[in-house]
N, C-alpha and C positions, 0 to 999 in steps of 0.2 A: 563386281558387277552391281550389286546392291546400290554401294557403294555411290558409285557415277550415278547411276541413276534416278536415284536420291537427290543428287548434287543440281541434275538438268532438272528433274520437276519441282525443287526449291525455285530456282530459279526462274522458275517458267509458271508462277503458280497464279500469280496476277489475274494471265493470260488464260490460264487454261480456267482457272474456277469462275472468269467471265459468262455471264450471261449470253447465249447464242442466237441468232435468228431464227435457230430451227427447234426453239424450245418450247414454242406454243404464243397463242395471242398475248394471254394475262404474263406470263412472264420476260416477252419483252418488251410491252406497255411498263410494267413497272420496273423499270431500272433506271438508274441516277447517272451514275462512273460511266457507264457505256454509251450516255450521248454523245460525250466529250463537250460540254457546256463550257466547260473552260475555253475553248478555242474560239466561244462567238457573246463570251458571258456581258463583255463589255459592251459593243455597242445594243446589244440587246438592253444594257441599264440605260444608255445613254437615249434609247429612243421610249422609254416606258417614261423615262424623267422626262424630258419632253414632253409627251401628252398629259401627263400630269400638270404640266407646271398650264400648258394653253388650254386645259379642259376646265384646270380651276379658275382661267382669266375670263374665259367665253363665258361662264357659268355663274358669275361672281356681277356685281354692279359697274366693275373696274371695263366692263364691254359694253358696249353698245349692240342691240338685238340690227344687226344687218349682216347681209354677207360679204365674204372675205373676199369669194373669189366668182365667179358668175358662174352658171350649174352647166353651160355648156362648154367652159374653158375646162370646166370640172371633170365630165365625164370625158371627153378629150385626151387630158391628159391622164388618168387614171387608166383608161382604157390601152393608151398607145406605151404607158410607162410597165402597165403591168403583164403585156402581151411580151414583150422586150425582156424583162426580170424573166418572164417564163421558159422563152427557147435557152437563154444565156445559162439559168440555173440547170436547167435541164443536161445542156450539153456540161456543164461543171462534174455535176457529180456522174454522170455516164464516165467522163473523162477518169474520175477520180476510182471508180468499181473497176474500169476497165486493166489501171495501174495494179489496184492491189491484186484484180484473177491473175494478168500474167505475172505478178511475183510468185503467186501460189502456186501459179501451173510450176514456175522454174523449180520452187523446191520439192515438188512432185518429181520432175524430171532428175533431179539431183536422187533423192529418193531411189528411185528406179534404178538411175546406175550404179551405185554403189552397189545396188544387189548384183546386177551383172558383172558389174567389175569384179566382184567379190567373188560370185561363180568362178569368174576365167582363173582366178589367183589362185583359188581352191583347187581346180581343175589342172590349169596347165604347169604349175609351179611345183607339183609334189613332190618332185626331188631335189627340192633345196629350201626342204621347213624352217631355215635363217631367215632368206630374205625372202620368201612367200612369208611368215608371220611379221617381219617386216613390213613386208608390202599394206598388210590387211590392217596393221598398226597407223601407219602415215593417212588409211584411206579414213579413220577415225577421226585423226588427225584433221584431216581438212575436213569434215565437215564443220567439227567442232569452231576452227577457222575461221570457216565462210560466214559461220552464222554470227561471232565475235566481229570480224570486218565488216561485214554491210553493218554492223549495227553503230560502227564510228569506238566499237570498244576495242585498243589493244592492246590486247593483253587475253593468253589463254588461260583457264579457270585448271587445275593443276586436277580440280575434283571431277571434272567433266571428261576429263581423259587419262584418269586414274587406270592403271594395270595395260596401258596399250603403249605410253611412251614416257621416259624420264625424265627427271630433271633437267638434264641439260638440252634435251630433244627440245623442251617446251620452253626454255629460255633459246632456243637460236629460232622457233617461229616466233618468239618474241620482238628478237629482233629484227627481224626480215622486215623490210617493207610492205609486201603483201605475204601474209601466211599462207595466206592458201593456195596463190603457186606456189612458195616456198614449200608443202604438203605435197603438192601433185607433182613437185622433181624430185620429190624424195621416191615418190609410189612407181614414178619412172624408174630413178637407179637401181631400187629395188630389181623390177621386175628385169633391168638389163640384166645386173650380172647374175638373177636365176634364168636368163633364156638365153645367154652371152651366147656366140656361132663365131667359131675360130677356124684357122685352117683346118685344124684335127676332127672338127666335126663331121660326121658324114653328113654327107646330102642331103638326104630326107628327112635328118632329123632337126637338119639346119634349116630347111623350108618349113618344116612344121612350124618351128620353134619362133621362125620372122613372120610368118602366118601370124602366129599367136597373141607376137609382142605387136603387128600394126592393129591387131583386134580390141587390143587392150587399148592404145594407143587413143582408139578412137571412141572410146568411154570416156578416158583421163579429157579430151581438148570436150568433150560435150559438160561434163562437171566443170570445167575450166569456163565455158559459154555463158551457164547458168549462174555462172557467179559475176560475170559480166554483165551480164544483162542485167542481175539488182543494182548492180553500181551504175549500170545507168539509168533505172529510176530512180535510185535515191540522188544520186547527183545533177538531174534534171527535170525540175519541178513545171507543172506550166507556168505558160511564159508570164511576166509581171503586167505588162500590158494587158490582158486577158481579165485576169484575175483583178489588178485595180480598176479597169472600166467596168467588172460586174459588181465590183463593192461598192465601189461610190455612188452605182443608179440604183442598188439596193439599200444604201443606208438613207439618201437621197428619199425616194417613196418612204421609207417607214418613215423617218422625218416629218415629212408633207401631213402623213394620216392624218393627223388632228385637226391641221389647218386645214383639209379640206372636209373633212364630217367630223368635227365637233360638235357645230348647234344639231346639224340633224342627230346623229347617236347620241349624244348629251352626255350622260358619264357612263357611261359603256364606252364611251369612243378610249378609256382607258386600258379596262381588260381588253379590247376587241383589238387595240394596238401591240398591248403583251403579247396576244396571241400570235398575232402575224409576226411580230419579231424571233417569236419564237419557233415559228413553221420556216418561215423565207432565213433566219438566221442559222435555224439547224441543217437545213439540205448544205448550205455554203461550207458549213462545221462538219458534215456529214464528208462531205469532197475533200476535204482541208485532212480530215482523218486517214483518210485509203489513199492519200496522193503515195504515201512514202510509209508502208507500212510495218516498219521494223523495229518499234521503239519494244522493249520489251515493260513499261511502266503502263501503257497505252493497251485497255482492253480490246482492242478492236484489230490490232497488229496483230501479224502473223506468226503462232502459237510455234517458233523454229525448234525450240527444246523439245517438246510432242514429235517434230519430224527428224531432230536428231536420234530422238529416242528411238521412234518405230524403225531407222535403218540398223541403228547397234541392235534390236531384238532380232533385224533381220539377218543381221551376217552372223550374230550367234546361232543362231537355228542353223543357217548356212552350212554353219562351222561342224557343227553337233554332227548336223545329216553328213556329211562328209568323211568325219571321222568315224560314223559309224558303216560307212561305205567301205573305206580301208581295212574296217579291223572284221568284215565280211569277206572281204576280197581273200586277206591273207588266211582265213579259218577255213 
């Protein structure tokens, strides 16, 4: 147990020893990695060199003291270009928070079922502790899985599902095209041939027992859901259209800045351009971050080792309380 557990928080450590929004003012004003600067660093240099290169022409003998552009063309356009950038940004990163919550809701919801799942398995499967520890085995299985597939990695980490499945278990979801149904038909055959109803079954135990397995049934197709559902945010980004008509009137305006208040801001018009590149560039950077939030190298993606974690503490407790239910029962 150690073990694995060790294995996912290595893995997950990026992520987890990230700086959080809910850590206080001073603490996430000052962080670096967590803007994700990378994602907007370029045209931010491209529009700082720019104002540089026409603050130092306006400013130098190489200009002539008149204006560029007339002050009512000026306010004009600023006014009608920056009201535009405003709703467009606006709606980007709504767009882009609203992606990353429902990935978060799903792996909550994934979360959740495995507890109940785990319950029924515990519960309705006592008399056939092969394929009920089977069962509870594959349902490891797949999470480990799902959080491997959305993330575009296949291949399952051998340390992350140490003592629940083998060798060879872990080389045929290897090979499977999707692991993680290949995982949730395993937790199905499982649970068939511990609730299997033949002729010789009697009646009511045969009803209990398909009671039980559609109970289950409808845990397995909800973990099945939620693992659809990320594959379809990550395999449907907003549309290109969208996203290239807000960059190009956003690179467009920072552009412009100089030429249109150079002489008036003088050299300031330099910093005061960094700055806006760096406000109007980071929200765009900010949306770009939570479109598809699965990378595990990416502080700001979804911490999935932490919530693989919390369901293995949970079905061990599960487990514990269970087995200590039995060994009451039978004393």
């Amino acid at each position: 147990i150690i073990f694995r557990l060790t294995a996912l928080s290595t893995n997950g450590r990026l992520i987890h020893e990230s700086r959080k929004g809910s850590d206080g003012w001073l603490s996430s004003i000052l962080v670096l990695k967590e803007r994700a600067m990378d994602v907007y660093i370029l045209p931010m240099i491209i529009s700082s060199l720019n104002a540089i290169i026409w603050t130092s022409i306006v400013h130098t003998t190489m200009w002539k003291d008149e204006d560029l552009i007339d002050q009512s063309v000026e306010k004009t356009y600023s006014l009608l270009l920056t009201t535009t950038l405003g709703f467009l940004l606006v709606f980007r990163l709504n767009r882009g928070a609203v992606r990353w919550w429902d990935t978060r809701s799903m792996w909550g919801i994934i979360v959740e079922e495995t507890r109940n799942l785990a319950t029924s398995i515990l519960e309705y499967t006592s008399h056939d502790p092969k394929n009920r520890d089977m069962a509870i085995s594959w349902l490891m299985g797949f999470l480990i899985s799902s959080k491997q597939f959305i993330r575009g990695e296949n291949y399952i980490p051998e340390d992350e599902v140490a003592g629940f499945l083998n060798n060879d278990q872990i080389a045929s979801m290897n090979q499977s095209n999707h692991p993680a149904i290949y995982a949730a038909s395993e937790i199905r055959h499982s649970l068939e041939l511990a609730l299997h109803v033949t002729a010789h079954t009697p009646a009511g135990l045969g009803a209990a027992q398909s009671s039980q397995m559609r109970h289950m049934e409808r845990s397995i197709q909800r973990l099945l859901a939620q693992t659809g559902g990320m594959e379809r945010v990550k395999s449907t980004p907003l549309p290109i259209v969208y996203v290239s008509h807000l960059r190009s009137f956003l690179f467009l305006y920072l552009l412009s800045l100089p030429y249109l208040y150079a002489k008036d801001w003088g050299w300031y018009t330099i910093p005061t351009t960094c700055l806006f590149s760096f406000a109007l560039l980071g929200i765009d950077g900010a949306a770009t971050e939570c479109e598809r939030p699965f990378n595990k190298n990416r502080p700001n993606h979804l911490d999935m080792e932490a919530y693989c974690i919390t369901a293995m503490e949970n079905i061990q407790q599960l487990f514990l309380h269970y087995m200590d239910m039995h060994c009451f029962r039978q004393s």
